[in-house]
C-alpha positions in Angstrom: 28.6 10.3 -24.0 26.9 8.2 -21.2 23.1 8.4 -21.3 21.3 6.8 -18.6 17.4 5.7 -18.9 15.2 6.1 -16.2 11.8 3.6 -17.2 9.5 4.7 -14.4 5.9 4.3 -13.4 4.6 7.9 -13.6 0.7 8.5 -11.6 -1.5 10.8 -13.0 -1.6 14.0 -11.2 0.7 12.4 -8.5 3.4 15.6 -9.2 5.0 15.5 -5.5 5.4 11.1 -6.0 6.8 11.8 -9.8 9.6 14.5 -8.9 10.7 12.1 -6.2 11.2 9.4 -8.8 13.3 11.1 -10.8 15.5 13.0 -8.3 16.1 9.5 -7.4 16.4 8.5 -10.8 18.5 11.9 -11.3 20.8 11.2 -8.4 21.6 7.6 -9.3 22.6 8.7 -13.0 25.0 11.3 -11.5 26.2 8.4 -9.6 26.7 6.7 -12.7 28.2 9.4 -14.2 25.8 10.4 -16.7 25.7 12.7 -19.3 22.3 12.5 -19.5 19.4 11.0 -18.0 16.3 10.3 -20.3 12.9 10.0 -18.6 9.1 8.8 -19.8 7.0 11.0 -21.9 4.7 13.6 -19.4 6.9 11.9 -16.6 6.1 15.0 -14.1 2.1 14.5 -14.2 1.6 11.1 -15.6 0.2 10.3 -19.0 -2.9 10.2 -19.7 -3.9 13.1 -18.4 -7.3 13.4 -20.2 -9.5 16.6 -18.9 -7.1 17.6 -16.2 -5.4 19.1 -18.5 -8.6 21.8 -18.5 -7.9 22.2 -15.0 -6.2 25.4 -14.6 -3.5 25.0 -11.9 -1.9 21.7 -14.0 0.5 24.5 -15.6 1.2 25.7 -12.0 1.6 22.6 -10.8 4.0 21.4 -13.8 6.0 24.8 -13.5 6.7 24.5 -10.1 7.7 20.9 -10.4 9.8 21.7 -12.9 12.1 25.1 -10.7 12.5 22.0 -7.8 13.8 19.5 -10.4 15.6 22.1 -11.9 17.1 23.5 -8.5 18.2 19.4 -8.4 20.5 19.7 -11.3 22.2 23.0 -10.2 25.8 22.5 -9.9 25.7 19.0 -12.1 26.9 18.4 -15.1 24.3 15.4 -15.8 21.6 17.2 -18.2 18.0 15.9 -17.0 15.6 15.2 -19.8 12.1 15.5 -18.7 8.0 15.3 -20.7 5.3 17.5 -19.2 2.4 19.3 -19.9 3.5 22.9 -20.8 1.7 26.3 -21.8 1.4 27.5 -25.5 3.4 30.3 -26.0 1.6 30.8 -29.0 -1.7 33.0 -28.6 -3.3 30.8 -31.1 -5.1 27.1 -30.7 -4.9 25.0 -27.8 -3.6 26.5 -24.3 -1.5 23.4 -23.5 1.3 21.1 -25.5 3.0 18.6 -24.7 6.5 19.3 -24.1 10.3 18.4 -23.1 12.6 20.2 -21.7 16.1 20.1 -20.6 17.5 20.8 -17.4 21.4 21.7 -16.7 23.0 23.1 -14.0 19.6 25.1 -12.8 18.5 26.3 -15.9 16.1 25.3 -18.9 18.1 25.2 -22.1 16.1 23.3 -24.1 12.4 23.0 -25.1 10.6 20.7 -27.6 6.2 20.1 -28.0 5.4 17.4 -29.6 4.6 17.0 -33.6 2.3 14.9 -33.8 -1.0 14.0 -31.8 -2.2 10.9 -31.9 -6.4 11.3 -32.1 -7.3 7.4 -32.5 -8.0 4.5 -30.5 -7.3 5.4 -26.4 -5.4 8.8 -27.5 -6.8 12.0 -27.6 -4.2 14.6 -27.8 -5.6 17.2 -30.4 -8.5 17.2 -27.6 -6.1 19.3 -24.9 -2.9 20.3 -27.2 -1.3 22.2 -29.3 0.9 20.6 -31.9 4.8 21.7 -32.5 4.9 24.3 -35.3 9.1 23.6 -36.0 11.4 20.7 -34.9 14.8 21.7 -33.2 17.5 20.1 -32.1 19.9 20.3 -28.8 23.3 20.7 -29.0 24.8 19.3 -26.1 28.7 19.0 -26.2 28.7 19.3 -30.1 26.2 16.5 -30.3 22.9 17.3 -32.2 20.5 15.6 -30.7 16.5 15.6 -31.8 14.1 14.6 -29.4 11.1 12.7 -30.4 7.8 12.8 -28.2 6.5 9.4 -28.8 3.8 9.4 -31.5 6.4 11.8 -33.2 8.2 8.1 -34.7 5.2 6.4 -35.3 3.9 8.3 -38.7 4.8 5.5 -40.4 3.5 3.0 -38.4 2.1 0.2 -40.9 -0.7 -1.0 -38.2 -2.3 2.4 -39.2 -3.5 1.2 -42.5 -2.8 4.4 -44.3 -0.5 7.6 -43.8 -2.8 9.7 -41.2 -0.4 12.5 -40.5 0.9 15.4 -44.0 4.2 15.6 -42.0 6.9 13.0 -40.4 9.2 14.5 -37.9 11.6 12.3 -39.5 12.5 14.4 -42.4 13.0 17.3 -40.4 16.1 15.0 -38.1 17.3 14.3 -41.8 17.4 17.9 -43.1 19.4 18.9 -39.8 21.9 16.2 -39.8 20.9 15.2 -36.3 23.9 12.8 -34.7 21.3 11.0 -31.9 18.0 10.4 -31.8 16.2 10.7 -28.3 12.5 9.1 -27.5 10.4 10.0 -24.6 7.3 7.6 -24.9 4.3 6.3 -22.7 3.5 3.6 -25.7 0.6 1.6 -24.2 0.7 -2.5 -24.3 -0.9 -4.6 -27.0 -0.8 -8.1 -27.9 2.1 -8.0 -30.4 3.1 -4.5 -30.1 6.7 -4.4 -28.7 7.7 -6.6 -32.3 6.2 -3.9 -33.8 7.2 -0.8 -31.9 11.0 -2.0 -32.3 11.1 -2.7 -36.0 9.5 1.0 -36.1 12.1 2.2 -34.3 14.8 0.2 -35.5 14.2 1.5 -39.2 14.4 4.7 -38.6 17.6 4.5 -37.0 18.6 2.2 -39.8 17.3 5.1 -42.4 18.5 8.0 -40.5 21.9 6.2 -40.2 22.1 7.5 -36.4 21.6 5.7 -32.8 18.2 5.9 -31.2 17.6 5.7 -27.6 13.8 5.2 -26.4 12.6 5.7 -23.0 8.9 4.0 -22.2 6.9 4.1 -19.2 5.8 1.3 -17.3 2.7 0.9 -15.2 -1.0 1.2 -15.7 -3.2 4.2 -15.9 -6.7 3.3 -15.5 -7.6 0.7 -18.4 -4.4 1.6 -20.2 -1.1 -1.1 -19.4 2.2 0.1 -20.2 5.1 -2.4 -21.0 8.2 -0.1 -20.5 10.9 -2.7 -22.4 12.9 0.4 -23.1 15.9 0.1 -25.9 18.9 1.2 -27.9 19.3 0.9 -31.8 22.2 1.3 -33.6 23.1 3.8 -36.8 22.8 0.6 -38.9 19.4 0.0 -37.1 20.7 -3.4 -34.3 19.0 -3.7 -31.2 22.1 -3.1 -28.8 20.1 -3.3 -25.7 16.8 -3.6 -24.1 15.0 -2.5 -20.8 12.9 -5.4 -18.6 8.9 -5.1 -19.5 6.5 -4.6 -17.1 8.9 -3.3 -14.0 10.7 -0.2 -13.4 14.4 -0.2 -14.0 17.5 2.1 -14.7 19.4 1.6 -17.5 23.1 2.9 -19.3 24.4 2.9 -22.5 27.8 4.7 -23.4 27.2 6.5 -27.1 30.4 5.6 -28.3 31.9 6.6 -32.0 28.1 7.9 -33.0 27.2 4.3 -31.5 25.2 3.3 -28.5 26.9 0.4 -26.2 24.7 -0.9 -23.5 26.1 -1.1 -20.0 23.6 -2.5 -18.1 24.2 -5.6 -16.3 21.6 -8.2 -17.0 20.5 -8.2 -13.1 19.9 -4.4 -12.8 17.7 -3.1 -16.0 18.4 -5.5 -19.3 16.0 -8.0 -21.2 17.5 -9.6 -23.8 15.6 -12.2 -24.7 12.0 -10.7 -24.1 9.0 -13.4 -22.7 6.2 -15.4 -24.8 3.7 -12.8 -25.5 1.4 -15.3 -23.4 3.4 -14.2 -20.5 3.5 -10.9 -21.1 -0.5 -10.7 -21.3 -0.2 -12.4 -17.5 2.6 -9.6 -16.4 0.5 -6.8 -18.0 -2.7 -7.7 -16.0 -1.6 -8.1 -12.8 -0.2 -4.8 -13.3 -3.1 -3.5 -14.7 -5.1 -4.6 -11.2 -2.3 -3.9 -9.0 -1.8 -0.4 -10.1 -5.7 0.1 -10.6 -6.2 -0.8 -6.7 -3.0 1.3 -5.6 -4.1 4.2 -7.3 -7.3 4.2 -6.3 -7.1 4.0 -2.8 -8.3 0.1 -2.4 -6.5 -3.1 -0.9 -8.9 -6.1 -1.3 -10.7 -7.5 -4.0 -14.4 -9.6 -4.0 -14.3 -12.1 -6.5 -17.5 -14.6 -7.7 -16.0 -17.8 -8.1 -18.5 -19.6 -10.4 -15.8 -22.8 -10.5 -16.0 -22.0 -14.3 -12.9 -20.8 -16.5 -12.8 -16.7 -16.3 -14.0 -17.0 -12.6 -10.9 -19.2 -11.8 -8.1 -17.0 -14.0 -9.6 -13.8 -12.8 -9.0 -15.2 -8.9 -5.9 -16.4 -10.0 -4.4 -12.6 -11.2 -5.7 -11.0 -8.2 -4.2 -13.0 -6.1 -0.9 -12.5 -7.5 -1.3 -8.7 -8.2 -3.0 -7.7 -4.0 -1.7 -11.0 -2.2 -3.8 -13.7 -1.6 -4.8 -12.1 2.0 -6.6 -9.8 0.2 -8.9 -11.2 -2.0 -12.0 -13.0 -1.0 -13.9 -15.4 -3.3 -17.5 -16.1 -3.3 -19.3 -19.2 -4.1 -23.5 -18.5 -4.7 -25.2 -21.5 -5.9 -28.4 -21.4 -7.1 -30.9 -24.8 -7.8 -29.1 -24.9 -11.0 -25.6 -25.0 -9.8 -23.8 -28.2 -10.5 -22.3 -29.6 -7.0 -18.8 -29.8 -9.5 -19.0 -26.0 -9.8 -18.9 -25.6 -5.5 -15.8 -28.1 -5.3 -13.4 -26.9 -8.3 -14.2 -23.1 -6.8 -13.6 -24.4 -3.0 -10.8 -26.2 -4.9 -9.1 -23.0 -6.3 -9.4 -21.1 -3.2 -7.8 -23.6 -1.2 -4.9 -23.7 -3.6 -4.5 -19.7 -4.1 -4.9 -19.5 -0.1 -7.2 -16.9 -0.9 -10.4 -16.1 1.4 -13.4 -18.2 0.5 -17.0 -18.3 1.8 -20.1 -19.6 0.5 -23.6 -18.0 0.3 -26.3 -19.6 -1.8 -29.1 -17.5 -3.6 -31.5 -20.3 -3.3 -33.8 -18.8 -0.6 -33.2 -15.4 -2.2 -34.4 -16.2 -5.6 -37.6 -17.8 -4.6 -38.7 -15.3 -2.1 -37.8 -12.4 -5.1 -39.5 -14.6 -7.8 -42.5 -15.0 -5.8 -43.0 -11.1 -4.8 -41.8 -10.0 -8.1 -44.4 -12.1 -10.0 -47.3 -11.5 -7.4 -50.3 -10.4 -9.4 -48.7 -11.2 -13.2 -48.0 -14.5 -13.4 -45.0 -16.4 -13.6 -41.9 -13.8 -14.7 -40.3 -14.9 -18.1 -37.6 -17.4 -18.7 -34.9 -14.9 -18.9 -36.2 -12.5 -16.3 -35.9 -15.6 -14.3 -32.5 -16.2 -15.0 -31.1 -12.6 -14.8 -32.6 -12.3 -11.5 -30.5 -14.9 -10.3 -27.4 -13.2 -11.4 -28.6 -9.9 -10.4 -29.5 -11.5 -6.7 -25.2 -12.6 -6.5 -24.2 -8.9 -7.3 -26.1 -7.6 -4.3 -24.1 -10.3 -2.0 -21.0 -9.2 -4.1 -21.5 -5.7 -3.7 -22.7 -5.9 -0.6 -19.5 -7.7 0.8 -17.3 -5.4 -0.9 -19.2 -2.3 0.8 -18.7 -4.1 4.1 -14.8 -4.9 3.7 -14.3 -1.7 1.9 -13.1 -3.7 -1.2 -13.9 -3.7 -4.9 -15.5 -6.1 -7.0 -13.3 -7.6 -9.7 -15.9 -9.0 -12.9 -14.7 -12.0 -14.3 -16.9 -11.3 -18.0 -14.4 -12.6 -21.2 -14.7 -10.3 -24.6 -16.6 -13.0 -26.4 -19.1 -12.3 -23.5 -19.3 -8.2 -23.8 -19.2 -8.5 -27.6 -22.4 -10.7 -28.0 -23.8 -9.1 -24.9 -24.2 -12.4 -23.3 -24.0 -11.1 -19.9 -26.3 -9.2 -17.4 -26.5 -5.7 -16.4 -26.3 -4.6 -12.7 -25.7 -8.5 -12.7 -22.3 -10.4 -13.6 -21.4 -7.0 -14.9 -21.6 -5.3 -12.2 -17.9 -3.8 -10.8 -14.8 -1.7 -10.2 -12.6 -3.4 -13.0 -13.0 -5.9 -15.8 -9.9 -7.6 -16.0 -10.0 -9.9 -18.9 -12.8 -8.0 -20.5 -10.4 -8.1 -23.4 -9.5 -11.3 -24.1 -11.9 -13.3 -26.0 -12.7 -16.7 -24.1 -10.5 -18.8 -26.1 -7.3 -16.8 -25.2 -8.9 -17.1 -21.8 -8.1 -20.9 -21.9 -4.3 -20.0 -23.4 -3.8 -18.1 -20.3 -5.1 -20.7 -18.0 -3.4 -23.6 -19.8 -0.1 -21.1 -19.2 -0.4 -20.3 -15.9 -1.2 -23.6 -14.9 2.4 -25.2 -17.2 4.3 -22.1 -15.4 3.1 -20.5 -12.5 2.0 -23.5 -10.3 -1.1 -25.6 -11.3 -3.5 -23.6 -9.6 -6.5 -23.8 -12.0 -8.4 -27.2 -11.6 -8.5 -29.1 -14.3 -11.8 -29.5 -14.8 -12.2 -26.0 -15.7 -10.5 -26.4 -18.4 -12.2 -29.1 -20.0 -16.2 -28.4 -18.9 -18.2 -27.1 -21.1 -18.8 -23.7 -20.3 -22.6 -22.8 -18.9 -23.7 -19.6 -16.9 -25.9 -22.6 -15.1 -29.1 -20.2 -14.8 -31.6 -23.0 -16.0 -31.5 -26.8 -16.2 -28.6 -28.2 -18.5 -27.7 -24.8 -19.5 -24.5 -24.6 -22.0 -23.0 -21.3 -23.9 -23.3 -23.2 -27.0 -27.3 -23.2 -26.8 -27.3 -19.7 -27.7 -23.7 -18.7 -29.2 -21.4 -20.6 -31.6 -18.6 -22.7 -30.7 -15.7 -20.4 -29.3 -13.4 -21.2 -31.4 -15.6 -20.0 -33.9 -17.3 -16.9 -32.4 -13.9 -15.6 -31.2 -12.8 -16.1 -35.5 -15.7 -14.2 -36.7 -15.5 -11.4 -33.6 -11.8 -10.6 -34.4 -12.6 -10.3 -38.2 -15.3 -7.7 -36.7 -13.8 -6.0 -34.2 -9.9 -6.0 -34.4 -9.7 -6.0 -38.5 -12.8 -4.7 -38.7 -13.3 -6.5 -41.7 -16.9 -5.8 -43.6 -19.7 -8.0 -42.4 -20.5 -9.4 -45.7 -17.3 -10.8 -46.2 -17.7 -12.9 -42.4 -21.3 -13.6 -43.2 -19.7 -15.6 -46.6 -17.5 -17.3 -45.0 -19.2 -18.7 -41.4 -23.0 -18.4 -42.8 -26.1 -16.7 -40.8 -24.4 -18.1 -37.7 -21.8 -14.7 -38.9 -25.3 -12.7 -39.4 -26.7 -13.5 -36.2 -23.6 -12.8 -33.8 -22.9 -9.3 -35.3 -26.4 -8.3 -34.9 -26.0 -9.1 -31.7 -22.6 -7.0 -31.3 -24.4 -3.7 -32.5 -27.8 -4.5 -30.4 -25.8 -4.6 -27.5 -23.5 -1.7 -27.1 -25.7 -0.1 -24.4 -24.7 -2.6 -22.3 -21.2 -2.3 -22.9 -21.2 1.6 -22.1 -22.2 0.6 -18.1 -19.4 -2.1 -18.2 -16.7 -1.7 -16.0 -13.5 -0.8 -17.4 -11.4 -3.1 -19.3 -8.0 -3.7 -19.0 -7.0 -3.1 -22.7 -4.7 -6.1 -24.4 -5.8 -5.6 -27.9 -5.8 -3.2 -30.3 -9.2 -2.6 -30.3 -10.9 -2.9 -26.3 -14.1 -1.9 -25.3 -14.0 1.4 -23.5 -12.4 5.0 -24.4 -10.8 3.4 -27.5 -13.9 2.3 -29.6 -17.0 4.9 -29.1 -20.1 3.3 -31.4 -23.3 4.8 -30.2 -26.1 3.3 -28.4 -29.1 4.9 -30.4 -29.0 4.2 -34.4 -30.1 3.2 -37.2 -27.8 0.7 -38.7 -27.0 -3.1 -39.5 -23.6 -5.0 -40.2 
């Protein structure tokens, strides 16, 4: 049995964009000679869907999507495997689930919702759906198969510290003596994860002692990156085959003897020895901008170009996700600006070919220092300095009004976490893009562009000292720990969320003082702009602390 694997980049809502992908998808497995073709999980509407799943006509919209890729396989003896959002036909709990369903020959002759619902981190499901109440499986030419929605293999999961679900969809494939194991997925990128997701998925194959074919999606929805790097397993658990990550591709493998044998030429849709994780953090943010700015409508980006690190890698992924035509960076130097900061940003503009122009806040500042402190006195240090930062947002915004753009921030984790940043200032914008790696893995990613991607970075970006430059002599260090140090103890905090006494022994009241300034500060980070998440644990959707407590690390 041939099975072909279509590892597409689904848009949210975009039904009419979807169906054409996998008609196309559809036809070229029929081509192919296909048995079947296996498509992304909610593949007809796009996944996440969050609340427009309250929206009334999504179940028209799904259902009529589903008769014209239907009417597609009339006639065919392909079998078209397809994840959308589809109507309880329970009368009890949540209207919506999220389904599969088999098309042949113009008809539906399969249907399976999904068993489990992850409600952690960026996922929400038990918000909008109704979980499966039994597991079946297809029998397609004497071949039972079970079809797994995603989160429906991931019970076991090790990352999730303890057993969160009282039922693994796994024992039910057992009972039934399913022969093949399908997976329709749209599994989100993490540092680390696709390790992870194919051991997962590799043992159960191993334990069920049957192939498993997995289908991911590729793309970005919002915040949310996803990897694709679709694959095959074997009964005995042995990776037979694996999908490129980060780009759309079509894929075969022939099930042969109970055993899946990958077809795919290398050229067309294989991977088989997957990239550094480095440079698939690079892959995944371009992405992440490029799909952000298609979906939204925008071409061009307005970038601050500081000539400091996260300015300069920031620049450096735009330019590679929109096309250096479209990106304009923007050099404002203040009377603290070091004249090295203007020539390594004019320096990376030049070497990106982006668009570059230069408008100092000098004159701004002191006419808005003097009218703002007219009748009080001098303004305070830091209403001093945030003013300054504040004054290059409203050139930044300003531009991107004019040219119709958006403004990319250039803020690093260590930054939102310790809330060393300015509102409506530096954080003001359309789309953090390394708002998730802490600064340290910020200079990883510059060091690896720069050693494979061109040297485009300047060197001495890499080695300054970093300093927002909004007073005299100014350094990061005068207020925060080394990096290498805050970035240790904000992990422990934030990723393993480890308890705070345990960092407090180990790195001292500098521990104390940098969580305390992680809770204080989580107002700001609700008006950030969104994050691209890399991590397990980004700011944004997928780690809700509230603003106004009562409570100390």
């Amino acid at each position: 049995m041939r099975v072909a694997i279509a590892q597409l980049d689904p848009v949210v809502g975009g039904f009419e964009a979807n169906v054409k992908k996998i008609k196309e998808a559809y036809q070229r497995a029929c081509s192919k000679r296909a048995r079947i073709l296996l498509t992304p999980e909610m593949g007809i509407c796009g996944y996440p869907p969050h609340d427009l799943v309250e929206q009334p006509e999504i179940f028209e919209r799904n259902d009529r999507a589903l008769d014209d890729l239907m009417a597609a396989t009339q006639g065919r003896s392909c079998a078209l495997v397809v994840g959308h959002v589809g109507t309880n036909p329970s009368g009890l709990g949540r209207a919506a689930q999220n389904v599969v369903t088999v098309l042949q020959d113009g008809r539906r002759v399969f249907r399976q919702a999904k068993t489990l619902l992850p409600t952690y981190d960026v996922f929400d499901e038990a918000r909008y759906f109704e979980p499966a109440h039994e597991v079946n499986l297809w029998n397609c030419d004497g071949h039972k198969i079970a079809t797994a929605i995603c989160e429906d293999l991931w019970a076991a999961d090790p990352a999730l510290g303890r057993r969160i679900y009282n039922f693994n969809p796994t024992d039910c494939y057992r009972d039934q003596k399913a022969d093949i194991l399908f997976s329709l997925s749209a599994s989100p990128f993490e540092w680390g994860k696709r390790e992870r997701r194919e051991f997962l998925h590799g043992e159960i194959a191993r334990t069920l002692h049957i192939p498993l074919i997995y289908v991911n999606q590729v793309g970005a929805t919002d915040e949310i990156l996803f990897d694709g790097g679709s694959f095959a397993f074997s009964s005995e658990g042995a990776l037979t085959g694996r999908m490129p990550l980060f780009r759309t591709s079509f894929g075969l493998t022939e099930v042969v003897s109970g055993e899946p044998v990958w077809e795919t030429p290398s050229e067309e849709g294989r991977e088989d020895s997957p990239p550094a994780e480095i440079e698939l953090l690079y892959r995944g943010l371009i992405i992440g901008i490029r799909e952000y700015f298609a979906r939204t409508g925008f071409e061009s980006a307005v970038i601050g170009l500081s000539g400091g690190i996260d300015s300069a890698v920031v620049a450096v992924l735009a330019a590679e996700a929109l096309g250096p035509k479209r990106v304009l960076g923007v050099a404002m130097p203040s009377q603290h600006s070091s004249s090295h900061s203007l020539e390594d940003a004019e320096q990376l503009a030049r070497k990106l070919g982006i668009g570059f122009t230069v408008r100092p806040i000098k004159f701004l500042y002191s006419m808005a220092a003097r009218e703002l402190s007219e009748g009080r006195g001098e303004l305070a240090p830091i209403a001093l300095e945030n003013l300054q930062t504040r004054l290059r947002s409203v050139i930044l915004m300003t531009l991107s009004n004019h040219l119709s753009s958006l403004v990319l921030t250039t803020g690093n984790k260590s930054e939102l976490a310790t809330g060393y940043c300015t509102l409506y200032g530096d954080m003001a914008g359309a789309l953090a893009p390394i708002g998730d790696l802490y600064k340290t893995r910020v200079y990883d990613l510059a060091r690896h562009i720069n050693q494979n991607h061109g040297d485009l970075i300047p060197e001495r970006c890499l080695t300054k000292a970093p300093s927002a430059e909004l007073r005299p002599n100014q350094k990061d260090q005068d207020v925060l720990p080394p990096y290498d140090q805050l970035d240790q103890m904000l992990f422990e905090y934030i990723e393993k969320k480890t308890p705070a006494a345990v960092i407090e022994a180990r790195f001292g009241q500098a521990a104390k003082d940098v969580l305390q300034r992680v809770i204080a500060n989580e107002y700001k980070r609700r008006q950030a702009a969104p994050v691209l998440k890399v991590s397990p644990k980004a700011f944004g959707i997928g780690r809700r602390y509230p603003i106004a407590k009562f409570w100390t690390p």
